[in-house]
Every structure is written in C-alpha cells, then in structure tokens.
N, CA, C and O atoms as a GROMACS GRO file, in nm:
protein
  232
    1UNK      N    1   4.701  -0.909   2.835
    1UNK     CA    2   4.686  -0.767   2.805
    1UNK      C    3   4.554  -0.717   2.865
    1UNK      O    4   4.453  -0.786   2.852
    2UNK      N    5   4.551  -0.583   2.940
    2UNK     CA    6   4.442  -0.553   2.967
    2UNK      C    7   4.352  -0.521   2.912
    2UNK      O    8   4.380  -0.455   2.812
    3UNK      N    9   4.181  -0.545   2.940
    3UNK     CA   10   4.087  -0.512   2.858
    3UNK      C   11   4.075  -0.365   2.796
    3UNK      O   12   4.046  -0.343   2.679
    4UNK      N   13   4.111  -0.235   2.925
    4UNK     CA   14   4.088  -0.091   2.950
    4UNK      C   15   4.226  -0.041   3.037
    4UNK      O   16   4.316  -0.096   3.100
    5UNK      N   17   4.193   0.073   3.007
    5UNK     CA   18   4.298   0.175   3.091
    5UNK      C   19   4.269   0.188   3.214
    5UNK      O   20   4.347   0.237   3.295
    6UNK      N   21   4.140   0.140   3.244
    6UNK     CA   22   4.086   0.108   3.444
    6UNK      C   23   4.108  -0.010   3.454
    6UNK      O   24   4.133  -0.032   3.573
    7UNK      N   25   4.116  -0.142   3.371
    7UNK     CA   26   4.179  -0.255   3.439
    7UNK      C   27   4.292  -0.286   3.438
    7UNK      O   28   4.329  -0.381   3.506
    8UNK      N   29   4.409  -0.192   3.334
    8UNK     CA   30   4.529  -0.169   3.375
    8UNK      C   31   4.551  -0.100   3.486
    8UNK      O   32   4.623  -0.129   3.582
    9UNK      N   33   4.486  -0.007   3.469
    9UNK     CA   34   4.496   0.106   3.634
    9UNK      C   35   4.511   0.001   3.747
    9UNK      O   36   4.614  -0.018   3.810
   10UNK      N   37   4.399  -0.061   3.763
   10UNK     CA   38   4.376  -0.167   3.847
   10UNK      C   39   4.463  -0.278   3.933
   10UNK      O   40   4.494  -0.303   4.049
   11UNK      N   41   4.482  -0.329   3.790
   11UNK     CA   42   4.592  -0.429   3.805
   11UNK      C   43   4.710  -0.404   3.883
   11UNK      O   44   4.770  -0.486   3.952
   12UNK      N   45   4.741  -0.272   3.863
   12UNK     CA   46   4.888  -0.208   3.906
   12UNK      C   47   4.832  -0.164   4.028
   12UNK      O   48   4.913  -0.118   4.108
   13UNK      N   49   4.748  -0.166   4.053
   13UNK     CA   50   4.724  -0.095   4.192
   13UNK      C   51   4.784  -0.129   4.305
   13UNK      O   52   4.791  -0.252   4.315
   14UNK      N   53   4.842  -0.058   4.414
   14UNK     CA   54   4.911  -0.149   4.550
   14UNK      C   55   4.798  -0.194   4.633
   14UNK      O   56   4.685  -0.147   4.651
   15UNK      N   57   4.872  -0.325   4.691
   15UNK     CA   58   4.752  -0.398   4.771
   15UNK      C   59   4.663  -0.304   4.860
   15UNK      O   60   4.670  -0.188   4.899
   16UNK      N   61   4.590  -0.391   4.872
   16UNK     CA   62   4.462  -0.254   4.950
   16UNK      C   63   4.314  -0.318   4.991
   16UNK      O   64   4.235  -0.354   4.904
   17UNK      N   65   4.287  -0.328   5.124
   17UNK     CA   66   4.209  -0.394   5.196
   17UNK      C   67   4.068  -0.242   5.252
   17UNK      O   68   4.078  -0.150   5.334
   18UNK      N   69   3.992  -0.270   5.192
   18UNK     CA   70   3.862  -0.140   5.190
   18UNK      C   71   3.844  -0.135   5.347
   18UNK      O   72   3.862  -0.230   5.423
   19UNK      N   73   3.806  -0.005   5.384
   19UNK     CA   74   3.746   0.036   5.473
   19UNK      C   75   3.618  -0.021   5.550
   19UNK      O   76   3.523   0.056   5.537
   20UNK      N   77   3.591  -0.126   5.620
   20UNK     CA   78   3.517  -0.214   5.665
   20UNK      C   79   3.393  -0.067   5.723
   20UNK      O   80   3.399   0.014   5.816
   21UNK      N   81   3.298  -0.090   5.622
   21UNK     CA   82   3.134   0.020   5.659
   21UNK      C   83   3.015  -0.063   5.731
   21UNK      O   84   2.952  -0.167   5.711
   22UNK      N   85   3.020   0.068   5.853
   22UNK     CA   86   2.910  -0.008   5.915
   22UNK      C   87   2.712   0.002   5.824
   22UNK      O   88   2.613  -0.067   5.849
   23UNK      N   89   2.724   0.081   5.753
   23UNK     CA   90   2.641   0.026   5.667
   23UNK      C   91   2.690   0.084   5.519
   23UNK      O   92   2.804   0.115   5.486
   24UNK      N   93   2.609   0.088   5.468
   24UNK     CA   94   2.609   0.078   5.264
   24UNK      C   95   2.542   0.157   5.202
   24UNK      O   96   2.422   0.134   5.216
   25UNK      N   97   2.567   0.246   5.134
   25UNK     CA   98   2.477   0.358   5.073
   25UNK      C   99   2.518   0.349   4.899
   25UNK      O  100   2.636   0.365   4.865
   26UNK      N  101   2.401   0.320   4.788
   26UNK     CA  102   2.467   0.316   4.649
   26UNK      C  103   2.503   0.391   4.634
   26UNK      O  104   2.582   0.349   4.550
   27UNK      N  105   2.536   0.544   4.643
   27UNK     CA  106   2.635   0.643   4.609
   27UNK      C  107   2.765   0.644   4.748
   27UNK      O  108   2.794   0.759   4.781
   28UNK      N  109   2.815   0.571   4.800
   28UNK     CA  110   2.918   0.568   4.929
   28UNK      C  111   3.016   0.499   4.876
   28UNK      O  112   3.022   0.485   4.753
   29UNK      N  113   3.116   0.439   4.968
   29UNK     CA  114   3.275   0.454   4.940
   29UNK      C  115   3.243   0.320   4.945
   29UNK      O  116   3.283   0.286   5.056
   30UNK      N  117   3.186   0.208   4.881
   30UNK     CA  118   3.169   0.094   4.861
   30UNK      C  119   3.328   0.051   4.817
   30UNK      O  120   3.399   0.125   4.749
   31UNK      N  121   3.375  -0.094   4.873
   31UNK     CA  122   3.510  -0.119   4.871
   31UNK      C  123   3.537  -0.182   4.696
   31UNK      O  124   3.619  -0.273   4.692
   32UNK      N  125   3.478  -0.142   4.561
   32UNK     CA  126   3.539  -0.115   4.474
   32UNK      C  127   3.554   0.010   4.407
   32UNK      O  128   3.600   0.018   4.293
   33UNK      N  129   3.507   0.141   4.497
   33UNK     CA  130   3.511   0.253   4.444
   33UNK      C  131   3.642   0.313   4.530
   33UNK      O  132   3.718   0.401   4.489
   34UNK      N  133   3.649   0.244   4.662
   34UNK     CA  134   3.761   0.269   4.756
   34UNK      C  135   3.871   0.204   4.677
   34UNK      O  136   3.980   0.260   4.682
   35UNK      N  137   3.860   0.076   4.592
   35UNK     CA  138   4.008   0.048   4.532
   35UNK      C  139   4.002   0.131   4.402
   35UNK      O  140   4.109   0.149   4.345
   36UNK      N  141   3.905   0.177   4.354
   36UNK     CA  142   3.942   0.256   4.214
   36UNK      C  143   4.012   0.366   4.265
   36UNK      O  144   4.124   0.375   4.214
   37UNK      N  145   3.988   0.450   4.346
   37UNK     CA  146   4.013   0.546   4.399
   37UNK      C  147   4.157   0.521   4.469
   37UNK      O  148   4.238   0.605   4.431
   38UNK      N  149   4.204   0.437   4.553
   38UNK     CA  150   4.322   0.396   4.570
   38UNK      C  151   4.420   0.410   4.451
   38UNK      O  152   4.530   0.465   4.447
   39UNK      N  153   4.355   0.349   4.362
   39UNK     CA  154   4.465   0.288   4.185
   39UNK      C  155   4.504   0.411   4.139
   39UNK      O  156   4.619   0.440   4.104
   40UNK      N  157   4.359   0.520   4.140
   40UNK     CA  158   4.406   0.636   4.057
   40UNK      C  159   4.510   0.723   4.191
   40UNK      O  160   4.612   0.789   4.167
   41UNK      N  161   4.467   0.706   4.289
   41UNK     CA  162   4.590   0.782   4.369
   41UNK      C  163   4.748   0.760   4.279
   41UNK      O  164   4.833   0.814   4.208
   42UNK      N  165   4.703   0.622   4.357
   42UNK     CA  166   4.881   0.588   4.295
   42UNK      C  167   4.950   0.578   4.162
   42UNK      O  168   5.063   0.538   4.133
   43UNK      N  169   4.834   0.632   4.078
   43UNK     CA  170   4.941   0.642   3.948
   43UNK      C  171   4.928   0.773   3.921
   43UNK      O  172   4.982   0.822   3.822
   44UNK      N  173   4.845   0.853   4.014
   44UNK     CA  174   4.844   0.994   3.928
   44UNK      C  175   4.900   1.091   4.068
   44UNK      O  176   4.936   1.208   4.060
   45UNK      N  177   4.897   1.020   4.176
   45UNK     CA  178   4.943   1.121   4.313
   45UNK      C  179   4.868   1.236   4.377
   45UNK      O  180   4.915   1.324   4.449
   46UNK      N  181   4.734   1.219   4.333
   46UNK     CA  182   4.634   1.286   4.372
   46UNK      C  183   4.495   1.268   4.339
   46UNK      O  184   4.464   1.222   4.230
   47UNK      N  185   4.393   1.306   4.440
   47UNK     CA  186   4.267   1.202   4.432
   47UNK      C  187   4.191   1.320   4.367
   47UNK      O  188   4.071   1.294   4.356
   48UNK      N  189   4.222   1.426   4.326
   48UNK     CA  190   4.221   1.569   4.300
   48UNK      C  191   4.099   1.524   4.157
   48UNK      O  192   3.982   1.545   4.128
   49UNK      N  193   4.251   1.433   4.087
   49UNK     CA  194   4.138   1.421   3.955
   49UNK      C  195   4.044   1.292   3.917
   49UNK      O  196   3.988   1.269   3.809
   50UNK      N  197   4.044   1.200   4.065
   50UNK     CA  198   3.941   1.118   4.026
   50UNK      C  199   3.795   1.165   4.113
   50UNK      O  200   3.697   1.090   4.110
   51UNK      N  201   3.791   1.320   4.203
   51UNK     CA  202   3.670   1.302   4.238
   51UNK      C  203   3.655   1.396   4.315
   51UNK      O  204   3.722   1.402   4.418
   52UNK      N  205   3.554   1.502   4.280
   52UNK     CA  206   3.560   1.592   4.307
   52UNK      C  207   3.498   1.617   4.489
   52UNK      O  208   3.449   1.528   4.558
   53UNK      N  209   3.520   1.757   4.529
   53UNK     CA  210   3.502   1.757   4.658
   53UNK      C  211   3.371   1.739   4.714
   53UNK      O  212   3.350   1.678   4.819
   54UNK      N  213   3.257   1.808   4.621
   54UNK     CA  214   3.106   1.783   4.698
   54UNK      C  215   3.074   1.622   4.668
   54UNK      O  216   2.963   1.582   4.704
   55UNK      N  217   3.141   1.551   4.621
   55UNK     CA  218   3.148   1.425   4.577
   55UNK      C  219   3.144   1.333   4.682
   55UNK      O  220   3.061   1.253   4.723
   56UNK      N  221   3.309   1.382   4.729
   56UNK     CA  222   3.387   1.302   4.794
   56UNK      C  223   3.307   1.356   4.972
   56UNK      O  224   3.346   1.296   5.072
   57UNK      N  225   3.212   1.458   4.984
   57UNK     CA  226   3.216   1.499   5.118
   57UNK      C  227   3.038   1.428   5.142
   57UNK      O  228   2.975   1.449   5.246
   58UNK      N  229   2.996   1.366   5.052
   58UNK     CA  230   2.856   1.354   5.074
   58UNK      C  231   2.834   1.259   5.183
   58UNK      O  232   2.719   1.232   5.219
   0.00000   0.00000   0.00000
C-alpha cells in the first residue's frame, strides 16, 4: 500500500526517462520533478494544475 497520494501518483506513472540537462539549477526541471510532473500529467491530463506558468517558464 502506498505511503501518500504522490507515491501512489508515482507508482502509476508511465515509464519515463528525464530530459538529460546540460547543467542543474535547484529550482529547474531536475529529473524527479520531470517525473512528478509526468505522473500528474497522466492522471489528471493536464500540467495546468501541477504548475503554474511563471513557474514552469523560469
């Protein structure tokens, strides 16, 4: 049983191999924010409500 409703999210997520970055920034699309963001796509069908636009454009 899962611990949370993000490691169920998770779990169910479709396979998914991160975006290889030529460098690393602590607020950037680091490849477990790229699979959170993947998970919530696919169970909710839009990235609408995991993250907003000045967010997502920094």
């Amino acid at each position: 049983m899962p611990d949370s409703p993000l490691s169920a999210l998770l779990e169910d997520a479709p396979d998914f191999a991160p975006v290889p970055l030529a460098r690393t920034r602590y607020d950037g699309w680091l490849p477990a924010r790229q699979h959170m963001f993947i998970a919530a796509l696919s169970a909710m069908g839009t990235g609408r409500t995991f993250i907003s636009r000045p967010t997502a454009c920094q």
